[in-house]
TORRO-990491 format. One record per residue (C-alpha): x, y, z; residue in one letter. Coordinates in pm, whole numbers, plus 50000, padded with zeros to 5 digits. Each point is the difference from the previous one (the first is absolute). Layout:
# residues N
XYZa ...
# end
This chain:
# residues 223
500005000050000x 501435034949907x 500375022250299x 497575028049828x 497524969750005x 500574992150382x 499535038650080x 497005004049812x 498504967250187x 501085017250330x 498425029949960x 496574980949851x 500284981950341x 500545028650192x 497305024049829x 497474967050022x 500804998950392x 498995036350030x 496554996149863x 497165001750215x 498684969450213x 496115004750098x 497724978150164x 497424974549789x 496884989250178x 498864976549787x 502844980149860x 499694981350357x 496144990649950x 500974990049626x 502854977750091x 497264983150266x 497674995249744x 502294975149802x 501434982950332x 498704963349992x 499364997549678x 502124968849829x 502725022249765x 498255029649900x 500575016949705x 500575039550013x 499725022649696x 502105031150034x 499275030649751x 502945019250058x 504094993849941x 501804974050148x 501465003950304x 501854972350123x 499955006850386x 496504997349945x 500034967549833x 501964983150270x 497995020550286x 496264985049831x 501904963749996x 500645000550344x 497115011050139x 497424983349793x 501724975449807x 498415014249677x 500984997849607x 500855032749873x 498595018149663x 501105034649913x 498565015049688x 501695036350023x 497215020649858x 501725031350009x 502124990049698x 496764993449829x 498825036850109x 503525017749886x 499904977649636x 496455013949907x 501145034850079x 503354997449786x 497914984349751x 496975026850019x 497234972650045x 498855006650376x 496344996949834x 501044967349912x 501294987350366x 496144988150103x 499964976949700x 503364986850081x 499374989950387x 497064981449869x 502614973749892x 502925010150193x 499394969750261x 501174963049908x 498624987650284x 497494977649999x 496345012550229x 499774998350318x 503424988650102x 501495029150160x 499905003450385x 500885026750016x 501225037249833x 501715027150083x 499405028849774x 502215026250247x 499065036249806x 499244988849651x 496895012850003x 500905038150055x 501654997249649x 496854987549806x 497345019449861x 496244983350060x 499664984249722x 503624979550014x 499294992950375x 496184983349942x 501854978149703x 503254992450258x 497714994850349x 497554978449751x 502854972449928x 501425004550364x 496884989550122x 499264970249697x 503854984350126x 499435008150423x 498904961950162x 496905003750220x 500305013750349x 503645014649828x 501195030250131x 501395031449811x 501565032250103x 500145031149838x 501315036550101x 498335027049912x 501465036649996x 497375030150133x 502435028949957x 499375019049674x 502924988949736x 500495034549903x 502215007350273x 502594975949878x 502965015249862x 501084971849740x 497404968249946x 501734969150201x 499024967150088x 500664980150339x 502074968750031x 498774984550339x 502414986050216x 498464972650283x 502225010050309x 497134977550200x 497034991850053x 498895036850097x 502315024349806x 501095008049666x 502865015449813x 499015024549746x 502545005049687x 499035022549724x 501034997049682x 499295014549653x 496485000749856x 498845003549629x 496585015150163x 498805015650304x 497074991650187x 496835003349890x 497475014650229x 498924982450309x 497384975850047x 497125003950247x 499364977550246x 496694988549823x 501864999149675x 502354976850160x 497474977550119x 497894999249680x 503294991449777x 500824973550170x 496584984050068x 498724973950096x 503144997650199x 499315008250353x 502115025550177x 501224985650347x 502355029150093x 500555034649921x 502735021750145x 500105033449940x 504255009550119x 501305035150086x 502164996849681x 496895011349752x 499844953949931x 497184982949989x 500374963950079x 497314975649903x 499574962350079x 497734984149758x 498494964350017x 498294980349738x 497084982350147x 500194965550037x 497574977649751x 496334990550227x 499994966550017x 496194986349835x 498374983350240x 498674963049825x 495855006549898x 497764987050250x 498114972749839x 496665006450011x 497244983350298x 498734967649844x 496415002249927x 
# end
């Protein structure tokens, strides 16, 4: 390795150390609701972080999938077909339904106009398992105020806090969701837990209701 190359990875370390640690209260309740279950499989919307990977395998035992969808954001912009991005996450997901369980869409959603989010939270829910759980943060500070668009690589630090990285964006936020709006997009998931933090987040544990069992028809009296 060329010394430039070990400085540059020193100060990356060192700058990445600096940012900001804040406290998650849902990640805890999320984690809880895959406990138990015989090797769950997580689906992770943003980058790959590998602390994170090895954090999720030791707590739940879980298989990991990360589909980075802010790549997928930053190509449509480069390529000038954002109108095209709600056609696109109709078959962005291999997966087979209902064998996800469970998501973590971290901020995702602040980048998405509605239209792209009803297409994305449409396949989310088509690949989520019954009684799977998803989490999804939700800015409620207006985007304008940010200086340069950025997105968020969370780092797990535990079960209750999170590292927050920023890095470059292709597009800022769009404007925040309601809290109705959040609950109609992502219907008929059920909403289990919503924190409101002191950092302008919205967290929001989701859970996809488990399939009613049909009770056998009662024969009818014998005449």
């Amino acid at each position: 390795m060329a010394l430039s190359d070990l400085f540059a990875r020193r100060r990356k370390e060192e700058q990445e150390a600096d940012d900001p640690v804040q406290p998650t209260m849902a990640l805890d309740r999320f984690l809880a609701g895959l406990s138990g279950r015989p090797q769950p499989v997580l689906l992770d919307l943003g980058p790959v972080v590998g602390s994170n990977v090895t954090f999720f395998g030791e707590e739940v035992g879980c298989k990991i999938l990360v589909e980075d969808l802010s790549k997928d954001i930053d190509r449509h912009v480069v390529e000038g077909t954002l109108d095209a991005l709600p056609l696109f996450f109709d078959t962005r997901f291999p997966q087979e339904s209902e064998t996800i369980d469970g998501i973590l869409c971290w901020d995702i959603f602040d980048f998405l106009d509605r239209p792209a989010a009803e297409r994305l939270a449409r396949q989310l829910k088509r690949v989520l398992r019954p009684d799977g759980t998803l989490l999804a943060f939700f800015s409620t500070a207006d985007p304008r105020s940010s200086v340069r668009p950025t997105y968020t690589k969370h780092v797990v630090i535990d079960r209750t806090h999170l590292q927050y990285r920023p890095y470059a964006a292709g597009r800022a936020k769009q404007r925040p969701l309601l809290n109705r709006d959040i609950q109609r997009l992502f219907e008929p998931l059920r909403i289990t837990e919503n924190f409101l933090l002191k950092t302008n987040l919205r967290e929001v544990l989701f859970r996809k209701p488990a399939v009613a069992r049909v009770s056998p028809a009662t024969p009818p009296p014998a005449e």
